[in-house]
N, C-alpha and C positions, 0 to 999 in steps of 0.2 A: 432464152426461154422465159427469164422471168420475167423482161419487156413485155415480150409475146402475150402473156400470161395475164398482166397489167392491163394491158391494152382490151383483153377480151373481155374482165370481171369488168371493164368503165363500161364496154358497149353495152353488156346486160344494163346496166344502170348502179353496179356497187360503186361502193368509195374506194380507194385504194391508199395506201404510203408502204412508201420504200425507206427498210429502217438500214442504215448505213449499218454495214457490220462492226462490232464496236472493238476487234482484233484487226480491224484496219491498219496499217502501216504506212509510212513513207515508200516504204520497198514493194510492200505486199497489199493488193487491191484485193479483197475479195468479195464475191457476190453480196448486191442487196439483199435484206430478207423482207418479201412481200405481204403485208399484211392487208386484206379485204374484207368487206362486210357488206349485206345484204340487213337492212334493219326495217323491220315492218312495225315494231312496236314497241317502245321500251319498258313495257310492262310483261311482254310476253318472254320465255325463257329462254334464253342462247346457246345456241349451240358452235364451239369453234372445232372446223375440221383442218390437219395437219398431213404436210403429203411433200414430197422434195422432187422437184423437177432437175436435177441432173442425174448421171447415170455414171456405170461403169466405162473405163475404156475400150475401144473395140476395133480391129480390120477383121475384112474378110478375110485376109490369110491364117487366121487365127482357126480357122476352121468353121468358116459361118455359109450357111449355102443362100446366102442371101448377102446384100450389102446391107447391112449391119444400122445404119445410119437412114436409108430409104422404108420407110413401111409397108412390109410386101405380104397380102391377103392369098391366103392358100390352105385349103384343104378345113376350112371353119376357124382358120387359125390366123393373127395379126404376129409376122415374123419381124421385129427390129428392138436394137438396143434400145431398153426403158418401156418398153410396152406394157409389161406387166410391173414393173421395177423402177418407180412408182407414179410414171408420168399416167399408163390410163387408167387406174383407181383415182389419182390425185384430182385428176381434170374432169372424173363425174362430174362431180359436184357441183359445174358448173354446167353440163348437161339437164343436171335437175331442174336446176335454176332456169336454164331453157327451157325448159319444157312447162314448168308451172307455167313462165308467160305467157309459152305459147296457147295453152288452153284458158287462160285468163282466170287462171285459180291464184290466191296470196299464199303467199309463205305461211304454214304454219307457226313457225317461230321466226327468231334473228338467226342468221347465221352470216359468222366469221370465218375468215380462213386467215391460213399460217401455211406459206410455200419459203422453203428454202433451197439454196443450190449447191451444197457444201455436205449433203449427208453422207454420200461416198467420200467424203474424207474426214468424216470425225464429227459432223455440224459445228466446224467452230466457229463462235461467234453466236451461237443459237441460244447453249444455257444461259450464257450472260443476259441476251434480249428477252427471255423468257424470265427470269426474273428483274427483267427492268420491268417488262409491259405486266407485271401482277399485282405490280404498288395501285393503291387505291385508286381511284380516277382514269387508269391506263387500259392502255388495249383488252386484255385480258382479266380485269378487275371483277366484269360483271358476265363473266363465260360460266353456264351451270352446268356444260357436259361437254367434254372433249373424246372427239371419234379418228381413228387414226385407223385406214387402209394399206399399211407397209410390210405385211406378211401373208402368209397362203394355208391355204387347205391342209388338213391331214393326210387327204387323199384325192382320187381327179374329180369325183361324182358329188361327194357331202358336204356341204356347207363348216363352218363351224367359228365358233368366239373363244378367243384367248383371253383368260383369266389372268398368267403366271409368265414371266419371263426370268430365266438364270442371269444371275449378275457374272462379274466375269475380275481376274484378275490375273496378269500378263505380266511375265516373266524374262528376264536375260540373267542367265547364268554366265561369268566369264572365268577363264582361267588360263594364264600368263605365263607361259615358261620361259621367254625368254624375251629379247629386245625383234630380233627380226627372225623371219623363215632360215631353217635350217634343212641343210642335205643329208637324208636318212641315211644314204649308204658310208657317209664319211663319218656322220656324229649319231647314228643310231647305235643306242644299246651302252650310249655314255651320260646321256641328260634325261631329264627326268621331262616326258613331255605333257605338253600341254591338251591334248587330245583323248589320253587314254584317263585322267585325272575326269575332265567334262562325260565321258562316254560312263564310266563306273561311277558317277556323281547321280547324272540323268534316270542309269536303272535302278536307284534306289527311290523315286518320286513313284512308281507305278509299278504291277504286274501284269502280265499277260493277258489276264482274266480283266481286266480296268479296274482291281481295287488300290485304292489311293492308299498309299504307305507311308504320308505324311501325319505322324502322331496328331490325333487331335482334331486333322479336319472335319471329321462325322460326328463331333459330340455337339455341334450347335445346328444340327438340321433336325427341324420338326418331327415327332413321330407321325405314323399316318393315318390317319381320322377315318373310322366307318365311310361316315358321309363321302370322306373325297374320294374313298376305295371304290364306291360304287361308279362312282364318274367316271371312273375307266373302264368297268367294266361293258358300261353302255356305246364306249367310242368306236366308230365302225375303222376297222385298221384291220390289213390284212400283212401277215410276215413274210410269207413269200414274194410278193407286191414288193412288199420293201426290200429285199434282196435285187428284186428287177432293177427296182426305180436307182441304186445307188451301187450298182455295175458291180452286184457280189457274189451272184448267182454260181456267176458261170466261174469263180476265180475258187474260192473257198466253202460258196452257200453256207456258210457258218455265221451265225450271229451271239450275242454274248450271253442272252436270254433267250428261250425258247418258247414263252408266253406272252400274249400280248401286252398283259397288264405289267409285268417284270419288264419289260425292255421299255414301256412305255414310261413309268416310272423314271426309267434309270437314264434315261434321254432329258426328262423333265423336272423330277424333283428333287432330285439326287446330285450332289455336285458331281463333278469329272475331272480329271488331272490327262490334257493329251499334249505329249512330243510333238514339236511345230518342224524344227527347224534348226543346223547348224550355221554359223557364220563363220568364215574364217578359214573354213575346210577347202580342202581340192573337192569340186563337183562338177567341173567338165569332162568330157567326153578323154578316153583317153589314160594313159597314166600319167603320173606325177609322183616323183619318190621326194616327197617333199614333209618335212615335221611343221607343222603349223606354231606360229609364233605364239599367238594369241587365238584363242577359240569361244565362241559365244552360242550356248545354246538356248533356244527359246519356246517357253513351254505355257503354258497356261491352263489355269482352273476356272471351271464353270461353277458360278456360286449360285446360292440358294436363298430364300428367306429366311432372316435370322443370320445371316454370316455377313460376317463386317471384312472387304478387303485388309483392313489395315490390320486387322487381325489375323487373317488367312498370311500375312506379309511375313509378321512375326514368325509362324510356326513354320511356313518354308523356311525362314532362312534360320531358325535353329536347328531344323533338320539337315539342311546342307551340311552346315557348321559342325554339326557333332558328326556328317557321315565322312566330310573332306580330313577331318582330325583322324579319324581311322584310316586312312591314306598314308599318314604323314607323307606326306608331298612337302615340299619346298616351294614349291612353284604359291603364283598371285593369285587370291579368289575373291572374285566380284559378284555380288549379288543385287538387283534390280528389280523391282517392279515398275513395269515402263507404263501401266494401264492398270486399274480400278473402277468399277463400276458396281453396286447395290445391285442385288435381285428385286424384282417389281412382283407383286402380290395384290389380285384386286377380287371381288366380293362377285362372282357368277348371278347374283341375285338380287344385285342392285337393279331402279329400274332403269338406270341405260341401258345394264345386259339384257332385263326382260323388253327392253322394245326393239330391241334388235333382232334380238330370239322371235318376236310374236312379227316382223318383217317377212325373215325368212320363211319363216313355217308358212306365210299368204303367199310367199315366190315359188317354195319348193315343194309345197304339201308336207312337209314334216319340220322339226324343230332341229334344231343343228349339234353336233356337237362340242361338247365343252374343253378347250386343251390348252395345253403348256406348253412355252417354247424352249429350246435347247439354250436358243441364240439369245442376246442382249438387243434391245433398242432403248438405249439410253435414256431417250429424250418421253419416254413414257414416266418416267420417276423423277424425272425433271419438272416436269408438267404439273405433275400431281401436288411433287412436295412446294412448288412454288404457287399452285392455289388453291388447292385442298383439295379441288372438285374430282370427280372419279372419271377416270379414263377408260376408252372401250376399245381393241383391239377386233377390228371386223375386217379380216382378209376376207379378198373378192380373187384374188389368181387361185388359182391349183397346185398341185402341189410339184406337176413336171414342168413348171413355167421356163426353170432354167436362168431364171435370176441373175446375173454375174457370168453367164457363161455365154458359148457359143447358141446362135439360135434359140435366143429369146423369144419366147412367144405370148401372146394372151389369146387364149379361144375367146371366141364370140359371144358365146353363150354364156360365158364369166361376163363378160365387157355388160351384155344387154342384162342380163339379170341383176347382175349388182348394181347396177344405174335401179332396177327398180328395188332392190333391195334398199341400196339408201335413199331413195325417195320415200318408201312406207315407214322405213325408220324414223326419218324427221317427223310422217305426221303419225308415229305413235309415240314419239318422244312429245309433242304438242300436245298431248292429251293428257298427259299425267299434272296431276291438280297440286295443289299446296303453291307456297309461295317461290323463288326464286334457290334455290340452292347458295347461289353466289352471294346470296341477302344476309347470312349468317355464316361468319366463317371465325363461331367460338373455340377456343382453346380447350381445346381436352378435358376433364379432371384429374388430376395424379392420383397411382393408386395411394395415397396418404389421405388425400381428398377424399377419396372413394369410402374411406372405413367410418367418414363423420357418420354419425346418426340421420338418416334423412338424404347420405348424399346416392347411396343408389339409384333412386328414382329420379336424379338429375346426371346418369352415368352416361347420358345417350346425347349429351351433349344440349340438345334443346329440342323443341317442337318443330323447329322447319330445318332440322338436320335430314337429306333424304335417304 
């Protein structure tokens, strides 16, 4: 695909290089990462858009009423793995770029791209190339706005722009009773196991209610600001909708909150502590009187702005620490954080978001709303902290796309409309005056600096900061 892909940005007329993945191995080949460019003027502003062309795994016996891999048109709807997930958001872009030619209109601005094939497994090999291509002179040196299409709608009808993403930090709990599996009916009720140790460890992390019982988590998340309160209020989100859409309806119809703005909140700015997953347990079909040797439980918190994983690391595992000592067990405990990632926080009112905003609103006759996601995308905070410039999160799927699942789909009407949504975006992003963004990439003030006499009015960094 990312041949494919090469091949199609030369016939428009871009340039292209394929940057060797720099976790390459003797052993382990993995994909190029495709970097392309469309350059009309090296005065006028740049914009790099980011998008991964490979996908989940997928057979039709999985439960797909379509072959999975064929792209099959039905009912307004494009049914095949990666359709919405992020091959047809990724490959607008170059749709636009069709289409300016074809009516013999110039590009408003410069634009780059950044395709990679590795996002379903981690992008490795990406942050590294992301901070190689930001050094001066390099691919990404002189990029003044970064657009990224790899998340969806609040809901199937409104549009809307991501602000906020939760950082994330991922857990393996272990605990060791003995060398190998033992048989419960010979050696139960004589060893101390390893199963019941993991399971009374596990519910002291969380309550039923989801409030997190790790001392300490909620003393580093922001209070919440007027201003951002209102922004929920205005978000078009229906609760029973979201009961339908996430198959709870019909089981329990109970959710945690009962208000839009509470559940909304606590999905987006609020960390989360949820139970994944045993390893090591009997979980096939069937019995098994079996005592598990070694057991590994896996759990993870959604972080927020303002919380540092490695911080979050510490207060688990002295929580464990002091709940496994109230055990006294005998038995081995291990504790891991296998995963780490910063929460991403960006400014709704910068003008990347207003020309995205003022797109939409010419697509759909009204202006979109503003939200936060539950989930992590890494490589948004990666972007940013390696070149300062502001990232814009503009989902074009819906919200029952189906992502990762059976029958994957992108309606049509997302497909045609977001091809013109980012086409007016590029030519409102074209409009905005001042100099380059990318021209000035000054160093902060500290607040030390800040208290000189005279330094406030130099607090905003300089005159062509945007």
């Amino acid at each position: 695909m990312i041949d494919w892909t090469q091949g199609h940005i030369e016939r428009l007329g871009g340039r292209t290089q394929l940057v060797t993945n720099p976790l390459n191995s003797d052993t382990v080949k993995l994909p190029h990462i495709l970097l392309g460019e469309f350059l009309v003027d090296p005065k006028k502003k740049t914009v790099c858009v980011y998008g991964h062309l490979d996908v989940q795994p997928a057979e039709i016996d999985d439960g797909w009423e379509t072959e999975p891999f064929k792209l099959v048109e039905k009912d307004g709807k494009l049914y095949g793995r990666g359709s919405t997930d992020d091959k047809g958001p990724a490959l607008s872009w170059l749709w636009i770029i069709e289409a300016h030619q074809a009516l013999g209109e110039e590009l408003p601005m410069n634009i780059k791209i950044m395709y990679e094939g590795m996002e379903e497994f981690g992008s490795e090999g990406l942050f590294e190339t992301i901070r190689e291509e930001a050094k001066p002179g390099k691919f990404l040196d002189d990029v003044d706005f970064f657009c990224i299409s790899d998340n969806y709608w609040l809901g199937k009808t409104k549009p809307c722009l991501t602000y906020g993403l939760r950082g994330l930090a991922y857990f393996q709990l272990g605990v060791q009773g003995c060398e190998q599996d033992l048989h419960s009916g010979v050696l139960g009720g004589t060893v101390h196991e390893a199963m019941t140790d993991l399971v009374a460890l596990l519910g002291t992390l969380v309550d039923t209610n989801g409030k997190i019982l790790v001392e300490g988590v909620m003393d580093s998340v922001k209070p919440l600001t007027k201003e951002e309160e209102e922004l929920y209020e205005a978000i078009d989100f229906d609760l029973e909708s979201y009961k339908e859409e996430n198959k709870i309806k019909n089981v329990s119809n109970k959710l945690l909150f009962e208000s839009k703005k509470d559940l909304l909140m606590h999905r987006w700015r609020y960390p989360t502590l949820s139970l994944h997953g045993i390893e090591g347990a009997f979980s096939g079909k069937g019995a098994k009187t079996v005592i598990p040797a070694t057991v590994k439980g896996k759990f993870s918190l959604r972080l927020v702005p303002d919380q540092d994983p490695t911080e979050i690391k510490d207060l688990v595992t002295a929580h464990l620490e002091r709940e496994f000592k109230k055990l006294k067990s005998p038995n081995k405990l291990t504790i891991d954080m296998i995963h780490g990632a910063v929460a991403w926080l960006s400014d709704p009112k910068h003008p990347n978001y207003v020309a995205a905003a003022k797109a939409i609103e010419k697509v759909y006759g009204s202006g979109p709303d503003y939200t936060r996601e539950g989930g992590s995308i890494p490589i948004t905070s990666a972007i940013e902290d390696a070149t300062g410039m502001n990232v814009l999160l503009l989902p074009i799927g819906a919200c029952d796309d189906m992502a990762h699942s059976q029958n994957e789909k992108y309606n049509i009407s997302n497909l045609v409309n977001g091809i013109k949504v980012l086409g007016i975006y590029l030519h409102e992003l074209g409009k905005i005056e001042g100099p380059k963004p990318s021209s000035c990439k000054c160093i902060p003030l500290t607040e030390e600096e800040l208290m000189i006499p005279g330094a406030f009015m130099k607090g905003f960094r300089c005159k062509c900061e945007m």
